[in-house]
C-alpha positions in Angstrom: 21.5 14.4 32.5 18.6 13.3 30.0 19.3 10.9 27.0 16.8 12.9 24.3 15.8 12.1 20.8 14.8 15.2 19.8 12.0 16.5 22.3 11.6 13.2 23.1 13.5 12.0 27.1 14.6 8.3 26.6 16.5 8.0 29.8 18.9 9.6 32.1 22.3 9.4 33.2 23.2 10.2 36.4 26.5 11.2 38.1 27.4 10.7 41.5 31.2 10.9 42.1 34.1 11.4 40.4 37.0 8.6 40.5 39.3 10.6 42.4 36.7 12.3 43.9 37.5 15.6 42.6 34.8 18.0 41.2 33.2 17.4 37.9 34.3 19.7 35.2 33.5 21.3 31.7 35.1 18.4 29.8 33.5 15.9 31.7 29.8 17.5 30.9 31.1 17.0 26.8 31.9 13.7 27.4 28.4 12.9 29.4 26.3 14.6 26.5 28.3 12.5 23.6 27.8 9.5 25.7 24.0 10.4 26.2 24.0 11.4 22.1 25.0 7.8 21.3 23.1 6.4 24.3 20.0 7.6 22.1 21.1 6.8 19.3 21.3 2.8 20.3 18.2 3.5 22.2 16.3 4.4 19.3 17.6 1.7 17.1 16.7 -0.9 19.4 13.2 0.4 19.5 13.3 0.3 15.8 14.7 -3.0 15.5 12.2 -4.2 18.1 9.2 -2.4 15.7 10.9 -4.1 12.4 10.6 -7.6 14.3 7.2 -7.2 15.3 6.0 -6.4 12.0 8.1 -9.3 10.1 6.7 -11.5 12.6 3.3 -10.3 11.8 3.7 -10.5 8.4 5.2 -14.2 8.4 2.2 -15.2 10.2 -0.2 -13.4 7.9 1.7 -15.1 5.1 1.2 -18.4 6.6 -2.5 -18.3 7.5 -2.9 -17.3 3.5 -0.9 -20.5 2.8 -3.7 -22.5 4.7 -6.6 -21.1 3.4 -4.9 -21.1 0.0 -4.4 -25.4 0.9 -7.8 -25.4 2.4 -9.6 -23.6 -0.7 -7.3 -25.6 -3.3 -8.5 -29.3 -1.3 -11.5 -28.5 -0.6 -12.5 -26.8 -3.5 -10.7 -27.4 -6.9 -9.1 -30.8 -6.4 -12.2 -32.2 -5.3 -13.9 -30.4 -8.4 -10.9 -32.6 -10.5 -11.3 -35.0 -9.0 -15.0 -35.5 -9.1 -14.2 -35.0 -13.1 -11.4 -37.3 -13.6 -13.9 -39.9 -12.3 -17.0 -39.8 -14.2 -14.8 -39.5 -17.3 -13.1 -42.3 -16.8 -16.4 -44.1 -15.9 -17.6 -42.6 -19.5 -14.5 -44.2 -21.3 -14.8 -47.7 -19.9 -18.8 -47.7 -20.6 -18.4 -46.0 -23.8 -15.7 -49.4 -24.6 -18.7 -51.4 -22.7 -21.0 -50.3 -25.6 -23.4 -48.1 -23.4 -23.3 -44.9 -25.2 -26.2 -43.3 -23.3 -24.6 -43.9 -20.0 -21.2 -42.8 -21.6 -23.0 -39.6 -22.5 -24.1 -39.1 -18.9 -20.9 -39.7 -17.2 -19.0 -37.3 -19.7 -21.7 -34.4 -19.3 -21.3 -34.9 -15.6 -17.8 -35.0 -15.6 -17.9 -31.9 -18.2 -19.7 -30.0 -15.9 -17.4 -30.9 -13.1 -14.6 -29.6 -15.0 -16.5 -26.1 -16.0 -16.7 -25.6 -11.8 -12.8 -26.6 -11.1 -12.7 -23.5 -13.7 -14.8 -21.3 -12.0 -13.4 -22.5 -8.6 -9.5 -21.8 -10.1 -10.3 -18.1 -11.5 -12.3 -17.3 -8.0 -9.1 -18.7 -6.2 -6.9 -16.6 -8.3 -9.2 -13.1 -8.4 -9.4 -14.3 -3.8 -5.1 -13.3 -4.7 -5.5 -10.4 -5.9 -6.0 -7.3 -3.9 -9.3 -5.2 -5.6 -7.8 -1.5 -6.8 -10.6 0.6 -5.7 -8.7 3.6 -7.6 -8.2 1.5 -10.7 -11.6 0.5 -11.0 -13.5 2.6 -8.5 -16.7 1.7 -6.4 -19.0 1.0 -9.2 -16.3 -1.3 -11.4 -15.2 -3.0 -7.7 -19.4 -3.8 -6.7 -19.9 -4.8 -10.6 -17.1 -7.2 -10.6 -18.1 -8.8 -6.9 -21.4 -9.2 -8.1 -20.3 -10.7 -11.4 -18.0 -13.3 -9.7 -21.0 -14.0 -7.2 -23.0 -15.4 -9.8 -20.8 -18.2 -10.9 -21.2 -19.2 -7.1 -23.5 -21.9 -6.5 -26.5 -20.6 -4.4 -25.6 -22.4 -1.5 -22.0 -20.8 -1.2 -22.8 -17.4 -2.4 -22.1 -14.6 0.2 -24.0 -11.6 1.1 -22.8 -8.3 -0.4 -22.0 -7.0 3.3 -19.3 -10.1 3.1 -18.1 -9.3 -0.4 -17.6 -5.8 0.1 -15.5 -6.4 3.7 -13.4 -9.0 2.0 -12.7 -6.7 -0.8 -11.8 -4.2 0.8 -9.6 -5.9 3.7 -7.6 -7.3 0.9 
């Protein structure tokens, strides 16, 4: 006797002999077909449950690979950016107490400038979180604002539009 879901054969149940060894009757066949009913039933669950793991699993990992780039861009990236800062502005304070005002200068505008990329570097990080809405801001708005984050890049880390456009769009 088949297990179905719908048109769908999961199984089969199979009947040899009867306990006592007397013939199989109309009752019996009920009973087989509810068992094979519920059969499917737990059959189909545990595929679902199997398909629900896969896809939490999935998405844990997914979650945790973001987690390391995210630690990866934020080291690499904006702490070094603050830090770089931090530095030459404390170098500016104790030369400025030192009395050398044009090396002060210097070390401020350098560390200045180091603190207008950790600001660049911070809204790229937090625009790389957000998912683009192609039907929010359509083709043209979703190039214009690529290309418009692109230019804050330094040349050496910009990306080709191929490259902007797939990581857009995967997101």
């Amino acid at each position: 006797m088949p297990i179905r879901r719908g048109d769908t054969v999961l199984g089969s149940l199979y009947l040899t002999n009867k306990e006592n060894g007397g013939p199989f009757l109309e009752a019996d066949e009920v009973a087989v077909q509810a068992l094979g009913a519920h059969a499917a039933v737990a059959i189909h669950n545990w595929h679902l449950l199997t398909r629900h793991r896969a896809l939490l699993r999935g998405l844990i990992l997914g979650q945790e690979e973001e987690r390391r780039t995210v630690a990866y861009d934020l080291h690499d990236g904006l702490t070094q950016y603050v830090m770089a800062s931090h530095a030459h502005l404390t170098t500016a304070w104790r030369v400025k107490e030192a009395g050398d005002d044009a090396k002060a200068l210097r070390e401020m505008t350098q560390g200045m400038e180091y603190l207008r990329h950790a600001v660049v570097e911070s809204r790229r990080l937090v625009n790389g979180l957000r998912a683009l809405d192609l039907d929010e801001m359509g083709l043209a708005g979703t190039l214009e604002q690529l290309l418009q984050e692109e230019k804050h890049e330094p040349v050496g880390k910009r990306s080709s539009l191929c490259t902007m456009w797939r990581n857009a769009v995967s997101t």
